[in-house]
N, C-alpha and C positions, 0 to 999 in steps of 0.2 A: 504494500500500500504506500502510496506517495507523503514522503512528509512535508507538515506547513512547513513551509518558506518563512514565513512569517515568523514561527516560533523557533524557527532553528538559524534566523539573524538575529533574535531576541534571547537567547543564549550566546551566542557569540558576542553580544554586547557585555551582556553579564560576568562572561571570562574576561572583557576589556577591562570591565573593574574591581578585577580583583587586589591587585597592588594596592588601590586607595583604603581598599579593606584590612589588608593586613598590618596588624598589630606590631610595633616594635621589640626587636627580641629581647630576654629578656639577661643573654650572656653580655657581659663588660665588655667593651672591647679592649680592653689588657689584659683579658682571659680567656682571649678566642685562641691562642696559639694553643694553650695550656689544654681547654676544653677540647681540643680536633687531635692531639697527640697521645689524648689519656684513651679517645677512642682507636686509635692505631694501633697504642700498643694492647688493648684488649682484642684486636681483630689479627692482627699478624699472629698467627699459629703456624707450623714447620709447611703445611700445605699452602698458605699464600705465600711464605717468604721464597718458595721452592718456584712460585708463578714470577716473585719479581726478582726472580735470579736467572730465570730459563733465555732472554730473551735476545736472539741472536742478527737481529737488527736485519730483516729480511727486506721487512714492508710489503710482504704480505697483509696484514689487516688492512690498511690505508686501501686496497686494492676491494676490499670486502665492505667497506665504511659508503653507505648512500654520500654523506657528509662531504666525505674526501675525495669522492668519484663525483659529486656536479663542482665542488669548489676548488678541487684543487690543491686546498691549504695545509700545509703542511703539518701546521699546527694541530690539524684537526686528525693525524693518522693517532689511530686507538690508542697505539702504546705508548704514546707521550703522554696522554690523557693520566697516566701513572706517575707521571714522572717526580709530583708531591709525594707521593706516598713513598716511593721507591727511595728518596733523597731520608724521610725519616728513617725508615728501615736502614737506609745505610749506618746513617749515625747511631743506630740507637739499639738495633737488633742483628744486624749482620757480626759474620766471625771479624769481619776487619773494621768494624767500626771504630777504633781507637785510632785506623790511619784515617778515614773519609771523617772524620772531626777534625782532622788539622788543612784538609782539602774542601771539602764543602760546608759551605754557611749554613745555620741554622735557619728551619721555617721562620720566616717572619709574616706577620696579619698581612702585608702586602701577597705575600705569595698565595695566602688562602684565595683571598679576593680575586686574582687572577686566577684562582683553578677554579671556579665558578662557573663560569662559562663552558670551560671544556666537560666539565662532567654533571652539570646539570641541561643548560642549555643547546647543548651541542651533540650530546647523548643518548639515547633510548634504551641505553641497556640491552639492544635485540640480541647481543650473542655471534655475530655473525661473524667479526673478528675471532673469536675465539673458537669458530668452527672451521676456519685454514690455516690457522695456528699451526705448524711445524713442531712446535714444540707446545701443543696445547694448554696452551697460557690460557685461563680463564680470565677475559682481561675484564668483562661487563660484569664478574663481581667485586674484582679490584675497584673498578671506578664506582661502584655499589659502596663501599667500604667509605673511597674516601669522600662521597655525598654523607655516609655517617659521620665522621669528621666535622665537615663543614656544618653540616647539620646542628650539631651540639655546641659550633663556636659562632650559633645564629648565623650562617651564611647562605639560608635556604633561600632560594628567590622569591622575590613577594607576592606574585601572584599562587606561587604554592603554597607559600606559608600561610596565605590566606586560606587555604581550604585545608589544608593540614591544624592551625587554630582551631578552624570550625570541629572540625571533627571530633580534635582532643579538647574539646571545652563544654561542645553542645550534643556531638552524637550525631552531629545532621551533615549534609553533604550538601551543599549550591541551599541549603535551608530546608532540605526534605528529614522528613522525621515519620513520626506514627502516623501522624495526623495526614498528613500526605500520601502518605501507603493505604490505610483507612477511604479517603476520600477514591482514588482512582479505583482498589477493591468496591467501592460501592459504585462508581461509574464499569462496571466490569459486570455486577450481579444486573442490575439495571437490564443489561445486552442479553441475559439469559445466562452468567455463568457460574458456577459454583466456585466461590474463594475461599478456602478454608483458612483463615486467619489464627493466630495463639492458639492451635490447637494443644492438649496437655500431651500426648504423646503421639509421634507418627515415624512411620521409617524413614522419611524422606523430609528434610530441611531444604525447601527452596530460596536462594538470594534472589536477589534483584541489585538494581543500582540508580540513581540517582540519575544519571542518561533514561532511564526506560521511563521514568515516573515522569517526568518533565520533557522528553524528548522523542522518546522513541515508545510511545503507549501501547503504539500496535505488537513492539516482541514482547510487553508483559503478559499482553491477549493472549499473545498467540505459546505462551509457555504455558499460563493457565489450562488452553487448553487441549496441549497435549500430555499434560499430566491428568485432567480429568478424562481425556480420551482412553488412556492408557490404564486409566482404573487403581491407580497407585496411590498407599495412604501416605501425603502427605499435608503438606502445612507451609504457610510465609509465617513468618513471626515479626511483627511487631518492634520488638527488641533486638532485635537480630536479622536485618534482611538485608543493610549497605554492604555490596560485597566491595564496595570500592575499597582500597586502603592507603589513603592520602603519608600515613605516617612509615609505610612501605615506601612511596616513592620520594617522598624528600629526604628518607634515613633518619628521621626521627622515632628512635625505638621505642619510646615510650607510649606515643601513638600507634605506632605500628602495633604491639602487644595489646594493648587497648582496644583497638577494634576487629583483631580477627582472636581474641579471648572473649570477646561479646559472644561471639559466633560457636565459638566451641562451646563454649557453655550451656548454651542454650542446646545448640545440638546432643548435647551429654543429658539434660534434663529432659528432651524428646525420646532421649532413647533411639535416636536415630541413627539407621547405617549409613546411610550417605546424604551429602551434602553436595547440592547441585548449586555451581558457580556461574552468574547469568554471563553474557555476552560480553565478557569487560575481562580485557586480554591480562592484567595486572592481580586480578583479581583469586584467577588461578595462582600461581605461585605463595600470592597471598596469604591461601589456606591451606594448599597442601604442602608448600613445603617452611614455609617459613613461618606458617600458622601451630605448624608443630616445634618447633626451635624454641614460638615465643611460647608455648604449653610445656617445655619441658622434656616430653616425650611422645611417642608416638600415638596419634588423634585415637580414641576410639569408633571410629567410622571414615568411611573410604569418600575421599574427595573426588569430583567430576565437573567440568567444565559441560556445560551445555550441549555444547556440539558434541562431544564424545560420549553424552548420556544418549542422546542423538542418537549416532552412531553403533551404538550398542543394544540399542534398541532396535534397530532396522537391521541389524547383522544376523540378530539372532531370534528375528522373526514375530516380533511382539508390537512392532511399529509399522502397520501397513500404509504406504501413500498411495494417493492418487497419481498418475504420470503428469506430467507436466506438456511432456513431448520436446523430441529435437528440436523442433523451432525456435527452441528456448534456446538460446546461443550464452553459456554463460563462461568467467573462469573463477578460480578461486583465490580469492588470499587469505593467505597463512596468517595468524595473530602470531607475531613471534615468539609469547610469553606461552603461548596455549601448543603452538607446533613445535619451534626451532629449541625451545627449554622441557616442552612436555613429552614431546613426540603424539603428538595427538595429528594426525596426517591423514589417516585408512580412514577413520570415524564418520568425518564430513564430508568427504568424499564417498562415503559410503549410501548417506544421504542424498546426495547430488543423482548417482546412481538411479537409485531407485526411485526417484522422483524423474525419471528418465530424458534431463535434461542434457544439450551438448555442451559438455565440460573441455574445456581449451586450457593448457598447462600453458603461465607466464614459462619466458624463458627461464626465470631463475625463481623454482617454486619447492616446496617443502621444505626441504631444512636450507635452502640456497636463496628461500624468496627473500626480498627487500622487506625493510620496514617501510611502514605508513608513514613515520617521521614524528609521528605524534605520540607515542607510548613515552613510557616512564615520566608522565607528567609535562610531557613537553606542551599537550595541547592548554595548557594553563599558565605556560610561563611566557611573561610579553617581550621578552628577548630571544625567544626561540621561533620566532614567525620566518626570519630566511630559511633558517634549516628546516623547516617544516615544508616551506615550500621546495625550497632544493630536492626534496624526498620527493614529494606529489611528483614533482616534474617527470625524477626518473622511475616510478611506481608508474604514471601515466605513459611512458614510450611501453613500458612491458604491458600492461593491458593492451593498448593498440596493437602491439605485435599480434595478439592472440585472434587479433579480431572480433572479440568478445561485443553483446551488443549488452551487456551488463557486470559485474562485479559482484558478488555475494561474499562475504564475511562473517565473522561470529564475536567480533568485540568493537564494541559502540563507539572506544576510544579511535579505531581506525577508519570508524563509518564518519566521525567527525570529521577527521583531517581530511579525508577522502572526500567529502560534502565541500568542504571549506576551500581546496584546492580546486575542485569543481565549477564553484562560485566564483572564484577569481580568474578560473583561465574562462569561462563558456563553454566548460567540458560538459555535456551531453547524457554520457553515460552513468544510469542508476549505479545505486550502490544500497546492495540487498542485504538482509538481515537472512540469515540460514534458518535461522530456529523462526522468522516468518512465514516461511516460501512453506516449512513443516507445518505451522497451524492454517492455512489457508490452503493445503492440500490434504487432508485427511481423510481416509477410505472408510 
């Protein structure tokens, strides 16, 4: 179903004001050195210090980087992106550090301030450097790392910071809450559908996200109801439904734990075995793997990304669709969080399938596709608009390659940028929701 134009410049606005929102931080700035180093030295363990020793200065990544492939800059190849991190480590953890003390200067607040850009603004975390890594350096949790850092010495950008406050203050996302989740469930029963809200126990914990509530209404629909299609006891919860996690992508851990322990918790008192994560590419990793890091130990119940509950449902014969037919000219992109870190690949595809549309492979798709340009919070931060676009541009040559006469996805964050790139060139081509195309086809 086509979305208002209307409402989705009318959020685009509302990301423009996020900076004026955000709250001044609340670390000294003659503590920010102190603050981003205490978090280094609790993150460098023998397996990252082993990634920022590996690296044989190939430049390969740069060659894998959207960034560094439309601009060029040198600056911008991955494994510079370290090059803060890798200077503390020198002094402070490596075997020779007693020599790189009389040779390299210590961080100072100026050097934070300059690695901002590279690894908030300039970054999406996609992984793709780290997947022709030679010597497979994981370089997008280093730069993960040192966003924690900055993070705790107040260096997060302000348009993030703004919805990372939000979150860890009020519980709400862009200002959705109960009351907002309540309101569209009753705009949903209205239509004829059954929303089973605070249920006291169910096996299945559905999220949702602040995109679908405010933006995209039709993939709440259309999850609703393929889970009442499917006959499965589940529940949204109230208390627990933002699978977004703002304190995930700025590295602020104390939010980060904060809202995906919402979620656990809740899921532990549903007695729930799995935990279905809506179309929000961040939002995976979120819970399954770092959802368990901030719990201590392994979830009791099995985490799923949407499209791969999807997926699994059509594989194994429980999810019948209606055909679509060939004429349906589509291709797919990969959410990087949800494919290129999860390996969730066969699943949505497996839907495409059966919903017997023509599926067209970008040149560089599954674990080799591009990012959107807009994950790990870039679509929020107002210094990140070239890069964002630098992406669309080269995501837009590989869809035209395919010939595709639409686009279909499974995380909001890239239906965003993909919209918004659309909007600024007079690109043409829709940009589908997967788990829509599933509730508007059901046999």
């Amino acid at each position: 179903m086509a979305i208002d134009m209307n409402v989705f410049r009318g959020f685009a606005e509302q990301i423009k004001m996020l900076p004026q929102m955000a709250k001044p931080t609340d670390c000294p700035e003659n503590q920010r050195v102190q603050h981003a180093q205490s978090i280094f030295a609790d993150r460098l363990d023998a397996s990252n210090a082993t990634h920022l020793e590996s690296c044989v200065h190939c430049g390969l990544c740069a060659e894998a980087c959207q960034f560094y492939i439309e601009t060029e800059d040198p600056a911008l190849t991955p494994i510079h992106k370290l090059d803060l991190l890798k200077r503390y480590y020198r002094r402070e953890k490596s075997p020779m550090r007693w020599l790189h003390r009389l040779i390299e200067a210590d961080i100072t607040e100026a050097d934070l301030e300059a690695t901002q850009f590279l690894v908030y603004e300039s970054c999406t975390e996609c992984g793709r450097c780290g997947l022709v890594c030679p010597m497979g350096i994981d370089i997008a949790s280093m730069v993960h790392i040192t966003r924690e850092g900055l993070a705790h010495a107040g260096l997060i950008p302000a348009g993030l910071r703004a919805v990372e406050q939000e979150q860890g203050s009020r519980g709400t996302v862009f200002g959705v809450g109960p009351e907002q989740l309540r309101q569209v469930a009753d705009e949903l029963r209205a239509k004829g559908h059954e929303v089973p809200i605070d249920k006291e126990k169910a096996d299945i914990l559905v999220l949702s996200s602040t995109i679908d509530i405010l933006l995209f209404k039709d993939v709440l629909e259309a999850t609703v109801k393929v889970m009442n299609h499917l006959g499965v006891d589940w529940t949204i919860h109230t208390c627990a439904f933002e699978g977004a996690n703002f304190g995930l992508l700025s590295g602020y851990s104390r939010v980060q734990k904060l809202a995906s322990e919402r979620i656990t918790k809740q899921a532990i008192a549903l007695d729930a075995k799995l935990v279905i994560v809506p179309e929000c590419g961040h939002a995976y990793p979120a819970m399954r793997w770092a959802g368990a890091n901030a719990h201590g130990g392994p979830l009791p119940f099995e985490v799923m990304a949407i499209s791969e509950f999807l997926g699994r449902e059509v594989m194994e014969g429980r999810l019948q669709l209606s055909k679509i037919g060939a004429e349906k000219h589509v291709t797919y992109h990969d959410p990087c969080k949800i494919g290129r870190h999860g390996g969730v690949f066969d699943e949505p595809r497996a839907v495409l399938e059966a919903l017997g549309v023509d599926l067209s492979e970008m040149p560089n798709n599954k674990a080799a596709n591009f990012c959107c340009g807009g994950g790990a919070g870039l679509f929020v931060m107002e210094k990140a608009e070239p890069m964002r676009n630098a992406a669309f541009d080269l995501k837009r040559r590989q869809v035209e390659a395919t010939g595709a006469d639409s686009v279909v996805t499974a995380c909001g964050s890239c239906r965003i940028n993909l919209m918004a790139g659309a909007g600024r060139t007079q690109w043409a081509t829709p940009i589908e929701s997967l788990v829509e195309l599933v509730g508007a086809n059901l046999k």
